[in-house]
Wavefront OBJ file of the C-alpha trace (Angstrom):
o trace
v 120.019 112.497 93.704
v 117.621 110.124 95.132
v 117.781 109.331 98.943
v 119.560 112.588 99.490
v 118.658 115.865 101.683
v 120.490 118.894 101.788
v 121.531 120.462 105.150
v 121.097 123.672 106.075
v 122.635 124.407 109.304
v 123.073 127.384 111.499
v 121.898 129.923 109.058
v 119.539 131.617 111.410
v 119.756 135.388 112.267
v 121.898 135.747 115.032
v 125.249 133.919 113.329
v 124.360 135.322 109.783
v 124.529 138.898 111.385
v 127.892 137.970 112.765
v 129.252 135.641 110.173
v 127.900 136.517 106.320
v 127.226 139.760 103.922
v 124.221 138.976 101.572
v 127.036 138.509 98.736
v 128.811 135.860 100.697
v 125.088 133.700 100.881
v 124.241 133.646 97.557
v 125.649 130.285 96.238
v 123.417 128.972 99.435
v 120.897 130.452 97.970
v 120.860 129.048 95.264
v 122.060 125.403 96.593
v 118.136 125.525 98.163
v 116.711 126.871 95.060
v 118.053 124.081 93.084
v 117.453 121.594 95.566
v 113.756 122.472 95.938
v 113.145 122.908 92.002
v 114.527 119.273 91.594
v 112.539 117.799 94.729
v 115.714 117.494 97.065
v 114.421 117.985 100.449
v 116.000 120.794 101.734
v 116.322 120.400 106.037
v 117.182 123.093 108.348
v 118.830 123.031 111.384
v 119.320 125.895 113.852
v 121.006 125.802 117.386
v 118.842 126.964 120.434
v 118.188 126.511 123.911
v 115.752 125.986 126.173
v 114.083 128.436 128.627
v 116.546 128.159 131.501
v 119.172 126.648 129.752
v 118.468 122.749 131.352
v 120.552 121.485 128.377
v 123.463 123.582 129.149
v 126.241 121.474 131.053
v 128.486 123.781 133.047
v 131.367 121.827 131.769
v 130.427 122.986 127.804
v 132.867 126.041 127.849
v 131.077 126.994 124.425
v 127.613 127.160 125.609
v 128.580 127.614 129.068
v 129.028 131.326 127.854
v 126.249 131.955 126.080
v 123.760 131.183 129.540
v 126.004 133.324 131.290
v 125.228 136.258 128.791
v 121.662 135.335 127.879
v 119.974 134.506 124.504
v 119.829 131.683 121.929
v 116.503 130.815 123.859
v 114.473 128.645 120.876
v 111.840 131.441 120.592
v 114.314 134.154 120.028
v 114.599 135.918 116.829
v 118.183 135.440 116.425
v 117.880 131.697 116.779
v 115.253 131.497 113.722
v 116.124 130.849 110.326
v 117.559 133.204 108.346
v 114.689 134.891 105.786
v 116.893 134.784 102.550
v 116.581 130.771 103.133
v 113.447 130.833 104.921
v 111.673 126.978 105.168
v 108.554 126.170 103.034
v 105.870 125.162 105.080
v 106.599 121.252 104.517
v 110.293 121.669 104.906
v 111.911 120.092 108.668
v 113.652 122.489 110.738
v 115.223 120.429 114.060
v 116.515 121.959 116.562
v 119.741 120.966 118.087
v 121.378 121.144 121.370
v 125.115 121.084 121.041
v 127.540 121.682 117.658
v 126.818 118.498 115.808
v 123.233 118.782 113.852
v 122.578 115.590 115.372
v 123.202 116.797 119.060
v 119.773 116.447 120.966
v 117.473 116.923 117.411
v 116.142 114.055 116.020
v 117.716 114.489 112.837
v 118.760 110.941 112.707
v 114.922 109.914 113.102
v 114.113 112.110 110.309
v 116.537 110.955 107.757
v 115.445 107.368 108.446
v 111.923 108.043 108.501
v 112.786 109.222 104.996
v 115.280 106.748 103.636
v 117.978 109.915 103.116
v 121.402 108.482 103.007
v 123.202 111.410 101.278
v 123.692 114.362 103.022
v 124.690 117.253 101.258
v 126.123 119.850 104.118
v 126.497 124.017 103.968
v 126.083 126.173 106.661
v 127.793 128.467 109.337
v 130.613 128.073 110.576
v 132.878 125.471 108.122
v 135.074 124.950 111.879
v 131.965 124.104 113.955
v 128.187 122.983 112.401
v 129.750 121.660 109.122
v 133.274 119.792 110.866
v 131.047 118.430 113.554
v 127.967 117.303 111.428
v 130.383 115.398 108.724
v 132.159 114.080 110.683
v 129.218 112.293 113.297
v 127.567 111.561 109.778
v 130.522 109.614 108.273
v 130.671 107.804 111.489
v 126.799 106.811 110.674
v 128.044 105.759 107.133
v 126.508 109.045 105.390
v 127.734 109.311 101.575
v 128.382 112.786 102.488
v 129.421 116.076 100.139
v 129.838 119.487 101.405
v 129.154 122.526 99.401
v 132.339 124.506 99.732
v 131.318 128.114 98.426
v 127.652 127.031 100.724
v 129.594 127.009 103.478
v 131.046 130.074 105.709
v 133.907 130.315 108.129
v 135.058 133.737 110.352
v 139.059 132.170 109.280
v 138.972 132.179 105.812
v 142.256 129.977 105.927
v 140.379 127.428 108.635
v 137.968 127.134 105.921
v 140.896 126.350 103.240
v 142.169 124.027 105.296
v 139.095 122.074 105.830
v 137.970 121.924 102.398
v 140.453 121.507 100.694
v 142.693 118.879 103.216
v 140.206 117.468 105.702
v 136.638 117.226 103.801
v 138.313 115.150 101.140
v 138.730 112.484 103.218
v 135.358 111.796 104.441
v 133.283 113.328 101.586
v 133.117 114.700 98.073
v 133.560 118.416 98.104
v 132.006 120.497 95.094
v 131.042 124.352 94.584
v 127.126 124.959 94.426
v 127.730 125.113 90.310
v 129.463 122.099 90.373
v 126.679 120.075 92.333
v 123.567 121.635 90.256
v 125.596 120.718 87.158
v 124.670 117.262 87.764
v 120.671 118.059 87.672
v 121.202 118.542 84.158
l 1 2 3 4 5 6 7 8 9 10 11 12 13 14 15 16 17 18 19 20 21 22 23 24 25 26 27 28 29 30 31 32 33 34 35 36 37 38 39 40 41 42 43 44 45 46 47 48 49 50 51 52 53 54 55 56 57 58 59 60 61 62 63 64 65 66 67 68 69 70 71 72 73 74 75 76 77 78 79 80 81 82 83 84 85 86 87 88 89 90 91 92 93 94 95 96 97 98 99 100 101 102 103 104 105 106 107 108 109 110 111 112 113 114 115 116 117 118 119 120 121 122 123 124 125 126 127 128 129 130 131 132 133 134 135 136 137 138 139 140 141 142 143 144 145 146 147 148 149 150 151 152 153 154 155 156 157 158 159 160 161 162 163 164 165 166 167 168 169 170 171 172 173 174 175 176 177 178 179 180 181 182 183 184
């Protein structure tokens, strides 16, 4: 497990609310609870804007939207971090622009600055942070593996279909008992 981080992405109030039930985020749970009691660094990544929207493009249908309507300014409340996965004090949170977790955050400074070269991915939505993020990262030459039962998607069959068809391709895909099995 050395040289690897796991990802948190997107699991910040505003999508859990619309996304997850507590039930549904417990192998997450535990993913960072593992990762932290074996010294994994755990980063988080959550998906704001800021004040204004400057880094909205009028041709991102997406996010386009969501100035029209207001919100997901950085220092809103639905844009932090959900509390049942809330970052230690020493753990990196980044901040990214677009779907991708390395869209306008730094991410890729961090993980260099740290020597990571194994990402291990959950978050919300399977279709949009996790697709997007895995596939940018095996682009970068990531060993990558994505926590299926860590991961949540508003299509239960998109997330099927990703997991068990696409994922495979670029990365290993385990359950969250599966990947702490191999801590032991």
């Amino acid at each position: 497990m050395e040289n690897t981080a796991l990802m948190v992405m997107d699991v910040q109030n505003g999508i859990v609310e619309r996304f997850a039930t507590p039930d549904a985020l417990q192998p997450l749970q535990m993913a960072v609870h593992s990762a932290r009691a074996h010294k994994i660094p755990v980063i988080y990544v959550r998906v704001a804007f800021r004040l204004g929207y400057p880094d909205v493009s009028p041709h991102n249908q997406s996010f386009s939207a969501i100035k029209e309507r207001g919100g997901m300014i950085e220092t809103d409340p639905a844009t932090q971090v959900w509390e049942g996965v809330k970052p230690l004090p020493h753990e990196v949170v980044v901040v990214k622009r677009r779907v991708s977790a390395f869209a306008g955050s730094g991410l890729d400074v961090v993980l260099r600055s740290q020597a990571i070269d194994h990402l291990v991915l959950s978050g919300i939505a399977t279709s949009g942070v996790v697709l997007s993020t895995l596939r940018e990262a095996a682009d970068q030459d990531y060993h990558l593996t994505v926590l299926s039962d860590a991961c949540l998607d508003n299509d239960p069959e998109v997330h099927r279909v990703l997991t068990e068809k696409v994922f495979p391709r670029q990365a290993e895909v385990l359950t969250v008992g599966e990947w702490t099995a191999r801590f032991n």
